[in-house]
N, C-alpha and C positions, 0 to 999 in steps of 0.2 A: 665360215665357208658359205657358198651361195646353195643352198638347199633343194633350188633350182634345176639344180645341174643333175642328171642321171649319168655319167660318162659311159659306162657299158654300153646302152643303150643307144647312146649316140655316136658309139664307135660302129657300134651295129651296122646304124642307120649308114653313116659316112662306107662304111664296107658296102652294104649292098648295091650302092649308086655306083660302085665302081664298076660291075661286072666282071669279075676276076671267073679264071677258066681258074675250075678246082682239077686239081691234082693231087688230092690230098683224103684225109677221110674225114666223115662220114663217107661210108661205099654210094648211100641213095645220089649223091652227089644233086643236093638241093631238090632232093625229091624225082629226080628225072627215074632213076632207078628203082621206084619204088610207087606206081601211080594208086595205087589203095593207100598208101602211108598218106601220099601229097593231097588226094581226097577226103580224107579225114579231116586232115591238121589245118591243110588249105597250104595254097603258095610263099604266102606271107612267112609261114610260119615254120616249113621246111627249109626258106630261102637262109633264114638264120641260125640254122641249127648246125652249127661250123665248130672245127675245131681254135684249141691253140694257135697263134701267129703274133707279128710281132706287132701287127696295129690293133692288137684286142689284148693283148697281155698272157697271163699265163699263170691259171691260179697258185699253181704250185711254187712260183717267184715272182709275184708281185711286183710289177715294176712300174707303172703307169695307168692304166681306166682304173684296172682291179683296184691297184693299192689307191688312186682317186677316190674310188666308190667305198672302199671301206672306211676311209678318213671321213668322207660325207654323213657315213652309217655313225660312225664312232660319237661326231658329233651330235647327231641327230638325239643317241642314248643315252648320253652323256659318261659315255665311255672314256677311258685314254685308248684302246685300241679295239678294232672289229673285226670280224672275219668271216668271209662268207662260207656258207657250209650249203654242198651239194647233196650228203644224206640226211636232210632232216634235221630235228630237234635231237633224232640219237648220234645220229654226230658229236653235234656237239656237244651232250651230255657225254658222251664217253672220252672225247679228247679231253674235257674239263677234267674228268676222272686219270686220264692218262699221264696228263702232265701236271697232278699236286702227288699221286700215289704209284709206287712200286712196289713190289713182291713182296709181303709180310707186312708192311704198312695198316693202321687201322684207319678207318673211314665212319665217323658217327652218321647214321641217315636212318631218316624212318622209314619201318618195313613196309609203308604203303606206297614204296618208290616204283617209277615207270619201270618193265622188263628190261630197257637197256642201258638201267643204272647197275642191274644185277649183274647183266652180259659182260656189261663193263668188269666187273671184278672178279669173272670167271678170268678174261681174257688177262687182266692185269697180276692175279696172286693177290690182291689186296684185301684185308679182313673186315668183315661190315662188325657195329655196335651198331647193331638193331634200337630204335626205338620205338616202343610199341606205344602207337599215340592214343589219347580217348577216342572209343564209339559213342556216337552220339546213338541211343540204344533206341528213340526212338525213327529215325531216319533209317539208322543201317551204314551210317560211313564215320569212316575213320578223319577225326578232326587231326589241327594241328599240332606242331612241335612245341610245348612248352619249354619255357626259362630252365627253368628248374629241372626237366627232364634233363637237359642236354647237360646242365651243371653237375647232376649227379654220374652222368655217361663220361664227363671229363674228370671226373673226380678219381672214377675206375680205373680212365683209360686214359692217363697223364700223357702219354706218349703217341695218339692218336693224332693226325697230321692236320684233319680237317672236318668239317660239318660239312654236311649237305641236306638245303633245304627244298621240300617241293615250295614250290609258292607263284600263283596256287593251284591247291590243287583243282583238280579235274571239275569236284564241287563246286570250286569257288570262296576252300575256305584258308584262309592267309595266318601264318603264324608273326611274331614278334619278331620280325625279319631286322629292324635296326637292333633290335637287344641281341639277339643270336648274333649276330656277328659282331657286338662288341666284347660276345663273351668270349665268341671263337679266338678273335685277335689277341682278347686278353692274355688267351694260354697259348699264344705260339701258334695257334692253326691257323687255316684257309676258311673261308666261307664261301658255296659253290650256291648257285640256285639253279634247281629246274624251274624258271621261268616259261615252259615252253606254250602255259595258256595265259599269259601275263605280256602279252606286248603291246595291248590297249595302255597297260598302266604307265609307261613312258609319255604315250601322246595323249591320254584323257586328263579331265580334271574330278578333283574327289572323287578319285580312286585311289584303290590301294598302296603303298610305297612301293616303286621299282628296286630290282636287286642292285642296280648303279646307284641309287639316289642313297640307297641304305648300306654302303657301302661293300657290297660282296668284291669279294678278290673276282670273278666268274660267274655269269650267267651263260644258259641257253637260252635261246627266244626261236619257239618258233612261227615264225614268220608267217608262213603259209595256215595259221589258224585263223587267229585272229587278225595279223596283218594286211591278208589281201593278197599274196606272194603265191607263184605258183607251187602246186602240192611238193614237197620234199626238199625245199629251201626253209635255211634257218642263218640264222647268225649267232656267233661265239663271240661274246663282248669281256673286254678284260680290263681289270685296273693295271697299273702300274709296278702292284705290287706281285708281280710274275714278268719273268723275261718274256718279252714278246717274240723276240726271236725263238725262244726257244719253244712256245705254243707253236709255232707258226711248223717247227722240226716233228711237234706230235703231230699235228693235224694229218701232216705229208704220210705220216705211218699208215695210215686206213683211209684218206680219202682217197678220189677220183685222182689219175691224172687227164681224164680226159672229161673236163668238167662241163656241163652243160649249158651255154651262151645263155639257152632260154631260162633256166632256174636264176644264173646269175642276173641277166636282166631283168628278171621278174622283182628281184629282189632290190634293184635297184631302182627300177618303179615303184615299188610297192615304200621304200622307205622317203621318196619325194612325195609321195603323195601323203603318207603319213605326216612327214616333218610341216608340210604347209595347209594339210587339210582336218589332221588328226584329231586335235579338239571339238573340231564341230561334229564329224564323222562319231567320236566314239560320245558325243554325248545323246547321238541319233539313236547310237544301239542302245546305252543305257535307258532312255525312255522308253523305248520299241519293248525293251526287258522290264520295266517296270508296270506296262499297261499291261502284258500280257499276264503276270505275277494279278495284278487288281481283276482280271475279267477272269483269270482261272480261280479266285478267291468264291468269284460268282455262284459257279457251277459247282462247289460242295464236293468233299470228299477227298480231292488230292488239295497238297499243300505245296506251293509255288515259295520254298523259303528265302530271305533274303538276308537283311543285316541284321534284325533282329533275332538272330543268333548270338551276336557278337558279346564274348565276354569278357575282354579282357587277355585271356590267356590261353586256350587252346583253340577261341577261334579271337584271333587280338582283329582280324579286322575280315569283309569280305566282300568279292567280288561282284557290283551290283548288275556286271553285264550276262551273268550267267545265270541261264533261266532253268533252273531244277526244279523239278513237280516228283514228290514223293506221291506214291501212287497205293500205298498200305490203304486207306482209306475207303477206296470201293473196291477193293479184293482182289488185288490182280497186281501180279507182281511185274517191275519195270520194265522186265523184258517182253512178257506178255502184250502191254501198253506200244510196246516198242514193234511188234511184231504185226498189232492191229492196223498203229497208224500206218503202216507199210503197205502193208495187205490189202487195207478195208479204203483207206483214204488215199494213197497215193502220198504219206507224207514219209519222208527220210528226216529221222532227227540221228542226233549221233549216236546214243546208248543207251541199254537200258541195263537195268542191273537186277538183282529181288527187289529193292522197295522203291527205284527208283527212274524218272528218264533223265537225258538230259537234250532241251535245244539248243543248239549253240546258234545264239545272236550274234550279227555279225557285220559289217560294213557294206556289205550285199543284199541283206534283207530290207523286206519293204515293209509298210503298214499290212497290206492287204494277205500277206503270207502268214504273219501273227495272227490276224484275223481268221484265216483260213485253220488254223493250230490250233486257236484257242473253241473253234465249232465243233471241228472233228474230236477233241478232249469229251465234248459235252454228250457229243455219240456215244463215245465211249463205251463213259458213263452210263449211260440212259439204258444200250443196247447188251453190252457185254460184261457189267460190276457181277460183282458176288457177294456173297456175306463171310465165304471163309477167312479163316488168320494163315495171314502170312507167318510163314514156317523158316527159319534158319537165313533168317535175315540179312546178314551182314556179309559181306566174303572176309573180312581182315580177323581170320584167326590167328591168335597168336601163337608165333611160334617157337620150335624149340629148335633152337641152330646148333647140331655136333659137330660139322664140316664147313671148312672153309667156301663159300661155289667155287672155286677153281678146282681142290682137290676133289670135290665130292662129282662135279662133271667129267673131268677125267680119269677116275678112278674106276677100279674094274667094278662092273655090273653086272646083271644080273636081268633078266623080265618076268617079273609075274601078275598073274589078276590082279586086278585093281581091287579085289574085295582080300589078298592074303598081304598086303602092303601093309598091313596097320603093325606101329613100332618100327619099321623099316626107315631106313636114312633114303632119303629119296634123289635123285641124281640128275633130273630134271625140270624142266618148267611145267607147271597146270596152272591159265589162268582164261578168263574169260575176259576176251577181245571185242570190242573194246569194254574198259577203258588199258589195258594192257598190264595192271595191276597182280604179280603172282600169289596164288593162292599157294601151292607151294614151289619152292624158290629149292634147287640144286644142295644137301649140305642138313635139310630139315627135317625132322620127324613125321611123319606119317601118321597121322592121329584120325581115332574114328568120328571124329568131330568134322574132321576136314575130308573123310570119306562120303561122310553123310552129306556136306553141303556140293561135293562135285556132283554128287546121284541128282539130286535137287534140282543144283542148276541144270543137269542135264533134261531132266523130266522136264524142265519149263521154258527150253529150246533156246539159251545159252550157246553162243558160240563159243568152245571152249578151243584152245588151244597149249598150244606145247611142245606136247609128248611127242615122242616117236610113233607111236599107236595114233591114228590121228582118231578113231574110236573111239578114244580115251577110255579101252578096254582093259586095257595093260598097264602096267609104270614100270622103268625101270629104278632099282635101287641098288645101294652099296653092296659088295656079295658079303661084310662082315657087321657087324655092327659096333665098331669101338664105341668109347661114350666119352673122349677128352673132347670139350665142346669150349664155350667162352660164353659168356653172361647176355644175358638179353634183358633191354632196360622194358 
């Protein structure tokens, strides 16, 4: 196919030279109705902000640009089929989820999964087999999915339908992604990935394997990370070995029917420019990530890690475009670092955690912004380190699963202080945003372990979310405490 082509975009285009009188919605009617919206966005960009019709198609039945543009994406992935997704990367992790698993179904995935892998299986009745992967004890993160973990989770759980792999994760760090799913295949399962910081690895060279190249039944990719795509567009990429028709029946359950022209153009820009520029592009960001990793070496004290991680098996490979600085080193935990650069320097990186930031490098970024990163680190440093120990390092406690999330979210509840919670079956989400990873997950024990690290993160100005309390004074939990639970690897 000519890679060339954006069809969306050019159906756009071809519409707007028409001047058609709208009669239809959006109400701003090309911004006329709306002149703060049209001042903002500007003319250009309100003019195409239109609905469904029959010369732009209609995502919900693909019949012509759409179904054009996804055949163009599919190839690009080296997918058999593509699908544009108008809520994000949790779209389409959750339709991934929705069309391999149903109600009492089990799902092997590790418990350091995105909040709307769990969402997903509140909404579905699906049973997660947790696997609690290694901490790397002096970082503070939880590495990847070993062989052998998920052999003994299938060993258990013979009748479990599928595996689900982060990769990679938020880190940067990559599991055994072609073994894992020839293990999954082996027994009859599905292989899903959260790809959604992995969409350099399609179009870079010597990077990590893509979940297509290594055969997943399903990835998400989202787009809008590292792709260049506007925020909340992603793409659902599928083998052959799942009805595409019938993805196409799940998607329709929770998407939009009134999908957004500008996300899906964006998306359809974003993957022409990838397909024809992407090699050069993500080899820009890997260097832009690997000078800044050498000059923060410089300045002493944080650790800028990269592949020299890699073992073999719980980290089998890693992402060289992601630039993580453990910050244990001059006394200040990730979020603190995170909170400086904002504050003191004017600098927005994505997160920060207890022992760690992270920048996300990215096909936008310049020399001189790295530059600008790698100075303000050295202030830091210089102005605001410490000499104390970082205290309760890590968020990924393990845990003890009695309830299903489905049951345990909708089951009757209960509120109390978050300090008489401890032993309690807990009935909702606490995690700290980003990277959206739950500390506890709907279904889980309540432990003073994991009391102590929400105080924590709280004292060290963590954006926590969740709860109903948005305080995070309260928790709600189960009003009984049965104890029939299921194993956690």
């Amino acid at each position: 196919m000519d890679q060339n082509r954006a069809p969306i975009y050019e159906a756009l285009e071809e519409f707007r030279n028409e001047r058609i009188v709208p009669f239809d919605v959006p109400g701003h009617k090309r911004g006329r109705g709306n002149q703060a919206l049209k001042n903002l966005l500007g003319e250009r960009c309100v003019s195409i902000d239109v609905n469904s019709m029959k010369q732009l198609d209609n995502l919900c039945h693909p019949v012509s640009v759409i179904k054009e543009g996804a055949e163009l994406a599919a190839e690009a992935f080296g997918a058999d089929h593509a699908y544009f997704m108008v809520g994000g990367g949790t779209s389409a992790i959750q339709s991934m989820i929705f069309t391999v698993c149903k109600s009492g179904d089990k799902i092997i995935l590790p418990r350091n999964v995105h909040r709307s892998v769990i969402n997903a299986l509140v909404l579905c009745g699906a049973r997660p087999v947790y696997i609690n992967t290694d901490i790397d004890e002096r970082l503070g993160i939880a590495l990847g999915m070993k062989v052998e973990q998920i052999e003994r989770a299938i060993e258990a759980h013979p009748d479990a339908v599928a595996v689900l792999v982060n990769n990679p994760t938020y880190y940067g760090i990559c599991s055994d992604l072609k073994g894992i799913v020839e293990l999954a295949h082996k027994n009859g399962m599905y292989c899903l990935a959260d790809e959604a910081h992995g969409t350099h690895f399609y179009f870079g060279e010597n990077l990590p394997i893509s979940a297509m190249e290594a055969g997943c039944d399903m990835a998400a990719v989202s787009m809008h990370k590292s792709g260049g795509s506007l925020t909340q567009s992603a793409f659902l990429l599928a083998k052959n070995t799942i009805s595409s028709g019938f993805i196409h029946q799940i998607i329709n359950l929770t998407q939009t029917t009134s999908a957004s022209y500008l996300l899906l153009s964006s998306l359809d820009l974003s993957r022409k420019n990838l397909a024809l520029n992407g090699k050069r592009a993500f080899q820009k960001v890997k260097e832009l990530a690997d000078y800044a990793r050498e000059e923060i070496a410089h300045i002493g004290g944080y650790y800028a890690f990269s592949n020299e991680l890699i073992n073999g098996s719980s980290i089998y490979d890693y992402d060289q475009t992601k630039l993580t600085i453990n910050t244990k080193g001059i006394g200040l935990t990730g979020i603190e670092v995170y909170d400086l650069l904002r504050d003191e320097y004017d600098i927005q990186i994505e997160f920060g955690d207890m022992g760690n930031i992270l920048a996300y490098i990215a096909i936008g970024d310049r020399n001189r912004d790295v530059e600008r990163l790698v100075a303000a680190l050295a202030e830091v440093k210089r102005n605001f380190s410490k000499k104390e120990e970082i205290h309760h390092y890590h968020e990924n406690v393990e845990p003890t699963v009695l309830k299903t999330p489905q049951f345990a979210f909708y089951a009757p509840k209960i509120s109390l202080p978050i300090e008489e919670t401890e032993g309690r079956i807990c009935s909702e989400f606490v995690m700290c945003y980003p990277p959206g990873i739950p500390i506890l997950a709907p279904g889980e024990v309540i432990t003073r372990e994991i009391l102590d690290y929400i105080k924590y993160a709280k004292e060290k100005g963590s954006q926590i979310t969740g709860p109903e309390d948005i305080n995070i004074e309260r928790l709600n939990v189960l009003e009984g405490s049965d104890k029939d639970g299921f194993m956690v690897f």
